[in-house]
N, C-alpha and C positions, 0 to 999 in steps of 0.2 A: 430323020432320027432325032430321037431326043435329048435336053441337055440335060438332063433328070439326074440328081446324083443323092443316095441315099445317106441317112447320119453317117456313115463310117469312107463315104468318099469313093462309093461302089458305083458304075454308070447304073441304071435299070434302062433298057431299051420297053419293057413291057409294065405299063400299069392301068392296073381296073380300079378308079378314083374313088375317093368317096361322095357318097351319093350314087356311086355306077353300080345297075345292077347288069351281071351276064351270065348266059347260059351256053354253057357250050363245051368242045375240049379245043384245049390249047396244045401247039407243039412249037416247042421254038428254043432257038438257042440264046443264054444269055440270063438274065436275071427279069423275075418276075413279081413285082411287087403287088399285092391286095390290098387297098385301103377300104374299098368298096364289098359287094354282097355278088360273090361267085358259086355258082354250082354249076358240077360237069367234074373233065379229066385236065388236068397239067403232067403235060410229060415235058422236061430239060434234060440236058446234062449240065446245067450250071442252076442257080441258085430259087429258089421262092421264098417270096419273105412275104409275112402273114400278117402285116398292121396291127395295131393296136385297135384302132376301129374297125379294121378287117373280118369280112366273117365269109365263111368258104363251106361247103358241102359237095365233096370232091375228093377222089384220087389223086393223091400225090405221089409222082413218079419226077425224083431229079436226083443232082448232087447234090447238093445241101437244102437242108428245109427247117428256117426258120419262122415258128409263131408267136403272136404277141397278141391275136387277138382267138378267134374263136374257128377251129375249124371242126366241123362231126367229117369223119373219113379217115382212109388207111394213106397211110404214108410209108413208102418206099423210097429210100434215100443210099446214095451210094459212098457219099462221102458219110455226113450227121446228120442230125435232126437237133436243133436247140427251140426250147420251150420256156420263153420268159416267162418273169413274175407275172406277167397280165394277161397269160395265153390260156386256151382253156381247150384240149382235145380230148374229143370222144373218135376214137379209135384204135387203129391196132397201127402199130408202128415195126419195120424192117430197117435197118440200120448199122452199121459196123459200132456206130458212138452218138450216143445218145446224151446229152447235156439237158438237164432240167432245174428249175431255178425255183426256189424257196416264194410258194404261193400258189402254184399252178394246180390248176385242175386236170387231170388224166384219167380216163377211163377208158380200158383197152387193154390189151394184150402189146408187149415190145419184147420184140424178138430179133436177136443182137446176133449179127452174123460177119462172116470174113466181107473185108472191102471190095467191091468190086467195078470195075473196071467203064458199065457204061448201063444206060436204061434196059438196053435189051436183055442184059444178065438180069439185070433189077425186075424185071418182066415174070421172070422166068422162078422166080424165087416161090417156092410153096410155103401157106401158112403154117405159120406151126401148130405142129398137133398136139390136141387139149392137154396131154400127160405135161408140155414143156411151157406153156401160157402160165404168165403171170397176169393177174387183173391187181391196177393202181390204182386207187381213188385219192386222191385230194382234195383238201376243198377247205377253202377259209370264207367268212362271212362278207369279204366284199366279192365275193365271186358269185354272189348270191342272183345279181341281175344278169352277170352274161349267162347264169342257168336257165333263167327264164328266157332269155333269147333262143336257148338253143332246144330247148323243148319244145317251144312252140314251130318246130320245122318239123314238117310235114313226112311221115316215110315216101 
């Protein structure tokens, strides 16, 4: 195990470094931090945190899911979802409580639902449909390079 403990004094037993690139899906319990370049599935019932240097091309399925750097994918969360000033998602988001923070980039659909209980409800949750989708855009001029990162990903 690890002695890893994030700015706020959280253990992480799981982290993809920076410099680390992976592909794959993940399941695991516990807290998951990205500093590094991930693409695939995370499924938790506890936390993902999304580095500042962080960049992810991925389904997110946990209890709480914080970004700070760059993720393209949907995100399903059962507690929130919080998106710092430095984070930049292209997706659709499912959530009870959504927190976004002054500077972010969002593009997607967030579709704000009752709390629920564990990933498998979280599984199980249907898009919303076009009449109830709202599409966010944001976008300030220093967010100008993580756009170019994230364009240049591949479908």
């Amino acid at each position: 195990m690890s002695n890893y403990l994030s700015e706020d004094g959280t253990f992480i037993n799981s982290l993809i470094g920076e410099g680390t690139v992976f592909k794959g899906d993940l399941s695991l319990n516990g807290l998951l931090r990205i500093d590094g370049d991930f693409s695939g599935t995370v499924k938790t019932d506890g936390k993902v945190l999304i580095g500042k240097n962080g960049r992810a091309e991925a389904t997110v399925i946990a209890g709480t899911v914080v970004v700070g750097g760059v993720l393209k994918g949907n995100i399903n969360a059962s507690e929130k979802v919080v998106i710092l000033s430095t984070g930049m998602l292209i997706g659709n988001i499912t959530a009870p409580r959504l927190l976004v923070e002054d500077g972010v980039l969002l593009n997607g659909s967030c579709n704000i639902v009752p709390k629920t209980t564990s990933r498998v409800e979280l599984e199980s949750v249907p898009e919303p449909d076009i009449a109830t989708r709202r599409s966010f855009f944001f976008s300030l001029s220093n967010k100008e390079k993580k756009m170019e990162t994230a364009s240049s990903w591949k479908e």
